[in-house]
N, C-alpha and C positions, 0 to 999 in steps of 0.2 A: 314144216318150216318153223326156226326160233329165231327172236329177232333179240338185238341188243338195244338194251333200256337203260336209262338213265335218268336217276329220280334227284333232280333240285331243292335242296332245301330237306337233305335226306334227317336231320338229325329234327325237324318240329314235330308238333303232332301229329301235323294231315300228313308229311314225307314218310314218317315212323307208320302210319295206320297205311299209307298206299304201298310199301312194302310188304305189310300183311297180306293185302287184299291181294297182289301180284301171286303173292304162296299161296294164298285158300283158293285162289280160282285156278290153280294150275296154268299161269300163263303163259305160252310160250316165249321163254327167254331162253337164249345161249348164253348171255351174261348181263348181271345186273352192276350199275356202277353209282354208287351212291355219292351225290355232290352237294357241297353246301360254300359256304365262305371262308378265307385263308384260316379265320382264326378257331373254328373247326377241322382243321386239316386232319386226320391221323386220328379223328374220336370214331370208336366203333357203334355201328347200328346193326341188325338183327336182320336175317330175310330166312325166314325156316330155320334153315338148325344150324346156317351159315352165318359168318361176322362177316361183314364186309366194315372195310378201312374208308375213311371217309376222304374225297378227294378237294381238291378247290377248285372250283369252279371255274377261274380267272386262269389257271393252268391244262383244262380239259380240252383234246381235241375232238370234237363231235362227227368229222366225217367216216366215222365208221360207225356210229351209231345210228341205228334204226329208228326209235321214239326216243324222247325228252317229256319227262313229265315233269311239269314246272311248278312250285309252289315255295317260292321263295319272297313271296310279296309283288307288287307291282313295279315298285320302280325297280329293282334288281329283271324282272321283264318286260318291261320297256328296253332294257339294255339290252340286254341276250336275246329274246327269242328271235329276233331279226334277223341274228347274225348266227345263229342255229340254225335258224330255216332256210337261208341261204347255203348252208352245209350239205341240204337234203335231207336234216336229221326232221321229221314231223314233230312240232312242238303243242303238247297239251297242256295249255295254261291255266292254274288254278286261279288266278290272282284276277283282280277287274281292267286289267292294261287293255284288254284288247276286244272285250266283250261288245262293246256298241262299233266297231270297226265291221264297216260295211263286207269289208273285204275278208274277213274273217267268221267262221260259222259258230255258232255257241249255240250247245249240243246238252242236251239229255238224249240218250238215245231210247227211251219211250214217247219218247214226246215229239221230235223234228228229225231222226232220221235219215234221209235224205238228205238233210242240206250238209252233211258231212262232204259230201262230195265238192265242194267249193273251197277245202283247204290247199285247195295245189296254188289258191294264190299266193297265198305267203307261207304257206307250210305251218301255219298254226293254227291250234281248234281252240278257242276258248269254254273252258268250264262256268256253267253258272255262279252265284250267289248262290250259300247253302241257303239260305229262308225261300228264296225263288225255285231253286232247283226241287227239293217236293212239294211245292206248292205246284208245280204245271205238272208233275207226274198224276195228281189227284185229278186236277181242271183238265187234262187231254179229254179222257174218256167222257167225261160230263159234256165240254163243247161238241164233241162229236156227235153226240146223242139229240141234243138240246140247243144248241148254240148262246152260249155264256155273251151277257149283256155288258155285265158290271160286276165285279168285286170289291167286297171291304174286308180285309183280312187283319186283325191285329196280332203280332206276332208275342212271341215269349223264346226268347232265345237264350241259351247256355252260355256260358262263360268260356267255353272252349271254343267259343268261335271269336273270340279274340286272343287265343292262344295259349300259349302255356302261361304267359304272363297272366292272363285273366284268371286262368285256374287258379294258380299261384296266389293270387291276392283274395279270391274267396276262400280259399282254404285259413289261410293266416290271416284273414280278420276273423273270419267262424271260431278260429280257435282263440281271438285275443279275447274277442266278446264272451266267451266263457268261463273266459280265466279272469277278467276285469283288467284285459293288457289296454295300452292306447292301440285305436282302431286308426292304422294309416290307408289310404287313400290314394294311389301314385296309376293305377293302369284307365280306371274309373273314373268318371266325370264326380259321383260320390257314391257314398258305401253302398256294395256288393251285400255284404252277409245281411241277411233278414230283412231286405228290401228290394224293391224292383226301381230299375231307371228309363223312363219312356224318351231313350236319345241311345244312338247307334250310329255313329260314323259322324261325319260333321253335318254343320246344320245350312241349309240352301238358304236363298234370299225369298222362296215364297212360304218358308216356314217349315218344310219339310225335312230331314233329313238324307243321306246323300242312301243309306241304306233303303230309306224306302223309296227314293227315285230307281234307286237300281231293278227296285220288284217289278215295277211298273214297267221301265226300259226294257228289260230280259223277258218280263210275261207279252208284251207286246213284241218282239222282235222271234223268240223261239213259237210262239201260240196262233196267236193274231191281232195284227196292229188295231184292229175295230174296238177289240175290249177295255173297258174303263176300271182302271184301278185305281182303289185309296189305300195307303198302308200307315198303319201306325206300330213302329216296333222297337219292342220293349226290351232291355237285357235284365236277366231271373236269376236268380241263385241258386241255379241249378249249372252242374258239370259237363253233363252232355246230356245233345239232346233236346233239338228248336222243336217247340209245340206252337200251332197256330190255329186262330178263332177264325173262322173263315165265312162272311155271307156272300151268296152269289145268286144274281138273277140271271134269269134266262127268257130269251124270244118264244120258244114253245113249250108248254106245260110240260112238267115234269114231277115223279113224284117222288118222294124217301123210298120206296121199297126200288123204284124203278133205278134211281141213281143208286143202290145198295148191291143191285143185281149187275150193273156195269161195271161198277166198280172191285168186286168180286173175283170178275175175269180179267181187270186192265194188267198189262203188265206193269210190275213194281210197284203194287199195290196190294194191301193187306187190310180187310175189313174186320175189326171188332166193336162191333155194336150193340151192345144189348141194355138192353131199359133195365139195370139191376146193379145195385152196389158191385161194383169194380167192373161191370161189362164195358170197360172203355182201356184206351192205350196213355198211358203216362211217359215221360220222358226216360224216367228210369226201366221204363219196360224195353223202350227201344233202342238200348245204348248196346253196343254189338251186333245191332240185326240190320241186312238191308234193305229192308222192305219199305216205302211209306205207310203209314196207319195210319186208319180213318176210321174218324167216331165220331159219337153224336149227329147219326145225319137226321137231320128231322127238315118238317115242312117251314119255310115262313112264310105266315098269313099277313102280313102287313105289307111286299109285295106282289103282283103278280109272277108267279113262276119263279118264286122263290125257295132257295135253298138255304140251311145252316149246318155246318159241320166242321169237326174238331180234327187238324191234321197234323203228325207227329214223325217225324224221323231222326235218326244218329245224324247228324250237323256232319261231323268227321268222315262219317262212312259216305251215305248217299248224297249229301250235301256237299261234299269236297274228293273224297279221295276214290270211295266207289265207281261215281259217275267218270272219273277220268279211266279210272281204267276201264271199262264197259265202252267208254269212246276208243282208248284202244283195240280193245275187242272189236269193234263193230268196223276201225279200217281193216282188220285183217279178215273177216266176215265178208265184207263186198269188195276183196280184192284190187285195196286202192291201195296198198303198199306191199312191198317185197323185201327182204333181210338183203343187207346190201353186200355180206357172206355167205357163202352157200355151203349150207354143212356140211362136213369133211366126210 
């Protein structure tokens, strides 16, 4: 069976990177149809060794297409995927439109699964938040084990998870600061190069920001609603590539080799840990790979049945554009969907 896809938002990073990931995993497509906004009409993007022509969005007919992979921001799906999924076309949303929607499943597929099977309500699956999304691929296996009390996790997030723009503007301040140009300021709350800013997305009325309510809302709705999360997070001057400080307590004793040794076998998970200058995963180690990494697990003695550990993944890949397609993969896996052509 090959089904016909269609990638939203084909010309951004996560569109451009879920193209690739389509080709490296061999996915079964008959055809792929790259869509973005009028004023991209006719700009070419890349899928293997093929150019595809870029289409508009606003001009696409979806009832012959099988998946829609959406990552065109949120309100642009708020608009569409409704009226996609009403087409029949199964819509997998990058964007946060649709994530806390009862009626809708929001999936890593190491981690929940099963609740794929609840997208017949509206024909859309939501994808996590990259800082949330390897953050429960790491916490599954551990809750399983142990049952996860509370989390404090503070993040350190890439510039590329606010886009090309964010990239853009750490590059050309890096390079004003070295040159002694003026340092503007226009994607950023304030300067990106050679500073951290602890604000992501807007700010709530109890103080939080809307990023870390999202961790919170997605870890409790994909994991389980019982667990307690605080998140503080940070954007880094780094290109790709969210790293996060992670403490978590648990109900039954657990120890570092124990949680070392689960975590070894979990799916989408990759343990490098050793007690030795460089035995740990940096962000630049993990830009291309789609694994989570996990380091620095060690014990914490301050509370009962405590853990500390350091978790790292590609933002791009497993954080946005892997995890969608792995959700397509997995409707075609438990035969929730069929090509709505039947190869000739």
């Amino acid at each position: 069976m090959s089904f016909k896809v269609a990638i939203v938002g084909a010309t951004g990073n996560v569109g451009r990177e879920m193209l690739n990931i389509l080709e490296e995993r061999g996915f079964p497509v008959s055809e792929v149809v790259a869509l973005a906004s009028r004023r991209s009409h006719g700009t070419e993007v890349s899928f293997g060794d093929r150019t595809l022509k870029v289409r508009a969005l606003d001009q696409y007919d979806f009832s012959d297409t099988d998946i829609c992979i959406m990552s065109a921001g949120g309100n642009v799906s708020k608009e569409w995927s409704p009226k996609i999924g009403k087409q029949g076309c199964v819509v997998i949303d990058n964007s946060s439109a649709f994530r806390y929607d009862q009626d809708v499943p929001l999936i890593v597929p190491e981690v929940n699964p099963d609740a794929i099977s609840l997208f017949t309500r509206k024909n859309i699956i939501a994808n996590p938040n990259c800082s949330t999304a390897q953050l429960v691929v790491a916490l599954k296996p551990l809750h399983d084990l142990a049952t996860i009390k509370r989390v404090v996790v503070a993040t350190y997030q890439s510039v590329s998870g606010a886009g090309k723009e964010g990239m853009d503007e750490l590059f050309t301040q890096t390079r004003a600061v070295f040159v002694a140009d003026q340092v503007d300021v226009k994607k950023f709350t304030k300067r990106i190069a050679f500073n951290v800013i602890p604000h992501i997305d807007v700010f709530l009325d109890d103080g939080f920001t809307k990023e870390e309510w999202k961790m919170v809302a997605e870890t409790k709705k994909m994991l389980d609603p019982k667990i307690k999360l605080t998140a503080t997070c940070v954007r880094v001057p780094v290109f790709i590539g969210h790293s996060e400080a992670v403490n978590i307590e648990f109900e039954k004793p657990i120890t570092a080799d124990e949680a070392r040794e689960i975590l070894r076998e979990a799916p989408g998970c990759q343990v490098l840990d050793k007690r030795e200058d460089g035995g740990y995963i940096t962000p630049l180690d993990s830009a291309g790979e789609d694994a989570t990494f996990i380091s620095r697990i060690r014990e914490d003695s301050t509370v009962d049945n405590g853990l500390s550990m350091w978790i790292v993944s590609d933002n791009l890949r497993k954080g946005a554009a892997l995890n969608a397609v792995q959700i397509a993969e997995l409707l075609i896996e438990r035969g929730l969907i069929q090509p709505k052509k039947k190869a000739a």
